[in-house]
Every structure is written in C-alpha cells, then in structure tokens.
N, C-alpha and C positions, 0 to 999 in steps of 0.2 A: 504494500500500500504506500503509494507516497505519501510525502510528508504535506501536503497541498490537501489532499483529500481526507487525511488524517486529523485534519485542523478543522476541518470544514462546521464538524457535525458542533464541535466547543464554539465557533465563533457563532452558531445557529443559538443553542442553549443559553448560553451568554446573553445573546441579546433578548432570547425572551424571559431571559428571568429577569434582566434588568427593567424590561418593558414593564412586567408583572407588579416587580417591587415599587416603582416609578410612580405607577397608578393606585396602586393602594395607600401610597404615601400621600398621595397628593390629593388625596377625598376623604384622606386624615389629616393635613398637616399643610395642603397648599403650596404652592411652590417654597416655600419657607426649608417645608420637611425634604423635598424634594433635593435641594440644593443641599441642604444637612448631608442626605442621605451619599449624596455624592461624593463630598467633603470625606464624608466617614470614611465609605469604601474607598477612596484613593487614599488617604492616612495607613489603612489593613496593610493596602498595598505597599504603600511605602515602608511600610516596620517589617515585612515580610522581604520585602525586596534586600532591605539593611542587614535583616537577619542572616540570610544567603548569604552575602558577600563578607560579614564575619567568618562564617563557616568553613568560606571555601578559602580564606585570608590563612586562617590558622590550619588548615588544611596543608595548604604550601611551604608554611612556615614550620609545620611538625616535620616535612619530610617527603 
C-alpha cells in the first residue's frame, strides 16, 4: 500500500471528527468555544510534538 493511500482514510476521519466536535461546540459555546477548542487541540499538539523531540534528543545522546 503506499504511503498516499495509507494517509488517505486518517486525513478523511480527521476531518470528520473535527467537523463533528466543531458543531457540537459551537451550539454549546458559539464561536467563542469553537476557537477554545482549536487553541486546545493545537497546544495537545504542540506538548506532544515537544515531547517526541525530547525523546528522540536523549535517544541520540544515550547512544
């Protein structure tokens, strides 16, 4: 399978869960929660992102 088609079906899910949470947020909370919500999920990312690159830092550095 390549790597192209392999991606496919996650960039699909993705967007519909984001579509999913988006809407529920926003007939909860208004573009207010909506924008939060976005804030939030790219912060995860970010400390997940950070976290990796410690990992693989001391990775390198043990050897």
């Amino acid at each position: 399978m390549s790597r192209i088609k392999g991606q496919g079906p996650f960039y699909f899910l993705g967007g519909a869960l984001g579509s999913a949470v988006a809407s529920f947020v926003w007939t909860w909370a208004g573009w207010t929660g909506v924008c939060l919500t976005g804030l939030g999920v790219t912060a995860f990312a970010l400390v997940l992102w950070a976290l990796t690159c410690l990992r693989d830092r001391e990775a390198v550095e043990a050897g």
